[in-house]
N, C-alpha and C positions, 0 to 999 in steps of 0.2 A: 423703417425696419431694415436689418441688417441683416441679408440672405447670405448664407452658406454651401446651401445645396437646392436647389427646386428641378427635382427629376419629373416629370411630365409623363415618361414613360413606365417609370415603376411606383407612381405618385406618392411622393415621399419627401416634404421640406426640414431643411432646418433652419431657423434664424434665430434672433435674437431681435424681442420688442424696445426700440426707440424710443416711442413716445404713444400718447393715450389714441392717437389717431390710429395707430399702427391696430390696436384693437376692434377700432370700428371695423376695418377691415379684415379683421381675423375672425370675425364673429359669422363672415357668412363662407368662411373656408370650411372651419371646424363642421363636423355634422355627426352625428347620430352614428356609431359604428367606428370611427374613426379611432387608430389608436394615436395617444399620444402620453408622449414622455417628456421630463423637467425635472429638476428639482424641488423638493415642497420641504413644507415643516409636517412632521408626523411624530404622533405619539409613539414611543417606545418604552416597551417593557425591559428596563433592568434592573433585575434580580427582584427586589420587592415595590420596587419604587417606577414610575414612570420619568423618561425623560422626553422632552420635543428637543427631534434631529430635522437639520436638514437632509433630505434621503433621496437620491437618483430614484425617480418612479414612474410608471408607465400603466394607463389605464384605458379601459376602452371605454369610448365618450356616451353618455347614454341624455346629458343635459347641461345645457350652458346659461350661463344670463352676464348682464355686461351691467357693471356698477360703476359708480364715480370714479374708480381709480384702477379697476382689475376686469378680467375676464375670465371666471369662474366655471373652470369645467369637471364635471360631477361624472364616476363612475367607478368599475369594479378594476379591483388593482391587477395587470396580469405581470410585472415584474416590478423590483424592488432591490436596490444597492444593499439594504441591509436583511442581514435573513430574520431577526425580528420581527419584519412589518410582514404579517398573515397575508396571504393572496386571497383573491377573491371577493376581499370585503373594498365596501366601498370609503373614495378615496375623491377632494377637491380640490385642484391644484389652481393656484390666483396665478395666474399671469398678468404679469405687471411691466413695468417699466424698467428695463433691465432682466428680465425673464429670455434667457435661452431656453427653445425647445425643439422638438422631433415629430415631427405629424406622418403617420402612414393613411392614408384614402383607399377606399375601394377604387376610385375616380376622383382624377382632378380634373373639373373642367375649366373649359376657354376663360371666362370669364372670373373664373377664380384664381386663374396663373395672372393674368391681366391687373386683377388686384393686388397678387404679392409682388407683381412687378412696380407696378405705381408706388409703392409702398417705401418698396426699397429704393427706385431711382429719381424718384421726385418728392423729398422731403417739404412741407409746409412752409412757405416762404412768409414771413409776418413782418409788417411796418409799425413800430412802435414810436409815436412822441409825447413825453410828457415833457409839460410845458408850466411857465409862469409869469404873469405878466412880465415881460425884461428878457426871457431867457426859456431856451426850448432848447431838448435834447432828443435827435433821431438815434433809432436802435434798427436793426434787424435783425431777424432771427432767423438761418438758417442753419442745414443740416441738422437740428438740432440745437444751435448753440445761437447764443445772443452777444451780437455787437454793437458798440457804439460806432456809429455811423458819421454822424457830424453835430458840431455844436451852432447853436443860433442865438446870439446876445446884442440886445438893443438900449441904449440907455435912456429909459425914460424919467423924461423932466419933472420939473416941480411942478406943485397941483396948477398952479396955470395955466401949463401947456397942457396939463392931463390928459385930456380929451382928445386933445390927438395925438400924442404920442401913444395915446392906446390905438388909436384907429390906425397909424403907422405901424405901429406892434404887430397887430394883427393879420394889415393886410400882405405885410410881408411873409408872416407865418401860413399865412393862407397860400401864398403863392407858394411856397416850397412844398408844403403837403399837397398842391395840386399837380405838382412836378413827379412827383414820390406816386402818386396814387396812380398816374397813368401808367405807371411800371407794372400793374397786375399783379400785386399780391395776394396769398391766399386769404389774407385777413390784414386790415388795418385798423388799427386802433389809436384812438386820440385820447391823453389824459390831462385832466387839468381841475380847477375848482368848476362848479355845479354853473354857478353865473356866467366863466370864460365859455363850456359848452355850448352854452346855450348861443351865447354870441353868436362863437364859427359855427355851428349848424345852421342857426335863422339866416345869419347875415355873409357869412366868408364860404362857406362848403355846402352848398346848398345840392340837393340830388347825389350827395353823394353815397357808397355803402358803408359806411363812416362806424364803428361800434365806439361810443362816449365812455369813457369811462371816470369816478371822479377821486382826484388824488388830493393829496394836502400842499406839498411841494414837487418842484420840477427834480431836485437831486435825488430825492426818496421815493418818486413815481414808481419806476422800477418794481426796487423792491418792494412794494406796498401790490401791485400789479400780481406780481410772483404770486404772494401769497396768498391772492384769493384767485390764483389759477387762472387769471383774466383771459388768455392766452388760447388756451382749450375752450373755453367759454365761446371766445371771437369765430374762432375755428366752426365751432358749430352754428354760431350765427349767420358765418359767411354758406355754409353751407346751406343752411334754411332759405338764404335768399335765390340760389340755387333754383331746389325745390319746387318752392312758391312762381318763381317765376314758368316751369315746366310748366306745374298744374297748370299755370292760368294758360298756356298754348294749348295745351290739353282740352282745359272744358271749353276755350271758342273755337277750335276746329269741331267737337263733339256739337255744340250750340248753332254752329251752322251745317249740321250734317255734312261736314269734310268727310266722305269716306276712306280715307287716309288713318281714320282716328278710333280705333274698337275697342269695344269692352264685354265682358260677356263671356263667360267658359265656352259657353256652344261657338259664339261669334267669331271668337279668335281661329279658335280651331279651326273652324270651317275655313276661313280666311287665312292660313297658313298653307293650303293647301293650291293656293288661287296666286298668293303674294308673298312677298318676300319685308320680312320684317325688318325694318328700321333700327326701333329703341323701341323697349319697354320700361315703363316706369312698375317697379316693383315695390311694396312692403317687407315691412324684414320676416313677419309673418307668412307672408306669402309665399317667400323665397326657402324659409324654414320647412315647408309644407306642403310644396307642389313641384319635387321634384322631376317628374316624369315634364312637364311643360317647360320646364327649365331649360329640360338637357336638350329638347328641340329649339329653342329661341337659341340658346347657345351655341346648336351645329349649322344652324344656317346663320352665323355670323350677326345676331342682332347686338344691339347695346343693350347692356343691361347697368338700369340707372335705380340704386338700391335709396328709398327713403327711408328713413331712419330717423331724422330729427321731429318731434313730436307738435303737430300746430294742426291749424287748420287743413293747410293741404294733406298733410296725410290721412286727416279721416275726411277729405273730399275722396283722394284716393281708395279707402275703406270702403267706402260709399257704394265704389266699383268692384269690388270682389278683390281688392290690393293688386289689381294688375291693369293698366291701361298698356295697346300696344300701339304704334304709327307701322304702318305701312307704307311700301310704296306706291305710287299710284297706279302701276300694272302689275 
């Protein structure tokens, strides 16, 4: 995300959306009240006939929902670049990828400046190799944008040698994506035919957080990758392993009564008053809907760690009224 303006004091952003991540995280800025303005497509009345403009507009947010490609906020229009477009009625503006906008808040909190800040100064770092038996090509993708990184070309022999010129092939390719992988990306993906996966995961990459994906060739990996958004995909995989690994801290401090580890509306509370909160893990539900709890984990400096990606740990989480919190131990 590409910030402009983020006042703190008169809570008031402007940026401009990057990439589909840049949404996840706008989804728990926006809220109920909030005004916001952008650009949209809107029906207009000229003379007998209707035409769709794009029209400077501004609405007050009254409901959002986040789809495969946008983030869709619903509400009544209180300005409008054309005098055409009636005030008052209601108005859904998609923000997307490439969507400039203007958010006014009653409140911006810690945790929500925290997110546009991540947003904006630490873009998705992603390690891309598609590969084919003979020849692999690394990519990365940052700021936004995708490089070629370096090429890897081996000549494998006649069906004689086969067998180990594959097992050559690979262990070399193993070892470079072991190199690459201890770099900390936010997502790595490996592409190739269904059979090579399966090799390097059993046999070369074993334990690793690896997302498979399967291509036809190593030059057309890419783009074949692109097109089915592989990318955003990996993105929220890596994030679910995230997740998944909390919960499971989560229910074995809970499983060995770690008092460190609450759940419970009455519980927390009471326990807020006694300790000083750590992280909470939160639902996007819960966060949507329990404002007043919020603005207290928020002012005593907790983490707030938002799930969103949809598996099992989040309706473990559910399970708990969408909010576990850690504490410290005094």
């Amino acid at each position: 995300m590409k910030i402009a303006k983020l006042d703190g004091k008169n809570n008031i952003v402007k940026a401009i959306v990057k990439s589909y991540s840049d949404l996840v995280f706008l989804q728990y800025v926006l809220e109920k009240g909030d005004e916001l303005t952008a650009y949209s497509r809107r029906k207009v009345v000229v003379g007998k006939s209707q035409e769709i403009k794009t029209v400077k507009i501004a609405i007050i947010v009254e409901k959002m929902g986040l789809t495969e490609t946008s983030l869709d906020v619903s509400g009544r229009i209180t300005y409008s670049s054309d005098e055409k477009v009636p005030l008052h009625k209601y108005h859904t503006i998609a923000i997307k990828k490439g969507t400039g906008f203007t958010l006014k808040k009653g409140r911006l909190l810690n945790f929500q400046i925290k997110l546009l800040k991540q947003a904006a100064q630490t873009s998705p770092r992603v390690f891309i190799c598609v590969y084919e038996e003979g020849m692999a090509f690394f990519y990365v993708m940052s700021n936004y944008r995708i490089k070629r990184k370096m090429d890897f070309k081996m000549a494998v022999s006649g069906k004689r040698f086969r067998n180990e010129s594959r097992k050559e092939f690979f262990t070399k390719l193993a070892a470079l994506l072991s190199e690459q992988y201890s770099k900390g990306y936010s997502a790595f993906i490996v592409a190739g035919k269904a059979m090579d996966n399966d090799d390097l995961r059993k046999n070369y990459l074993k334990g690793k957080e690896i997302v498979y994906e399967n291509v036809s060739y190593a030059d057309t990996g890419l783009k074949e990758l692109l097109s089915r958004d592989s990318i955003n995909d990996a993105l929220g995989k890596a994030r679910l392993s995230i997740q998944r690994k909390l919960m499971n801290e989560y229910l074995s401090g809970i499983s060995k009564d770690d008092k460190r580890y609450v759940y419970g509306k009455e519980e927390i509370t009471g326990t807020l008053t006694e300790k000083r909160p750590l992280q909470a893990l939160l639902s996007k539900e819960y966060v949507l809907n329990n404002r007043e709890i919020l603005e207290k984990l928020d002012s005593l400096g907790c983490e707030i760690v938002l799930f969103d990606e949809t598996d099992e740990s989040l309706s473990q989480l559910n399970s708990f009224g969408g909010i576990l919190v850690k504490f410290t131990d005094i």
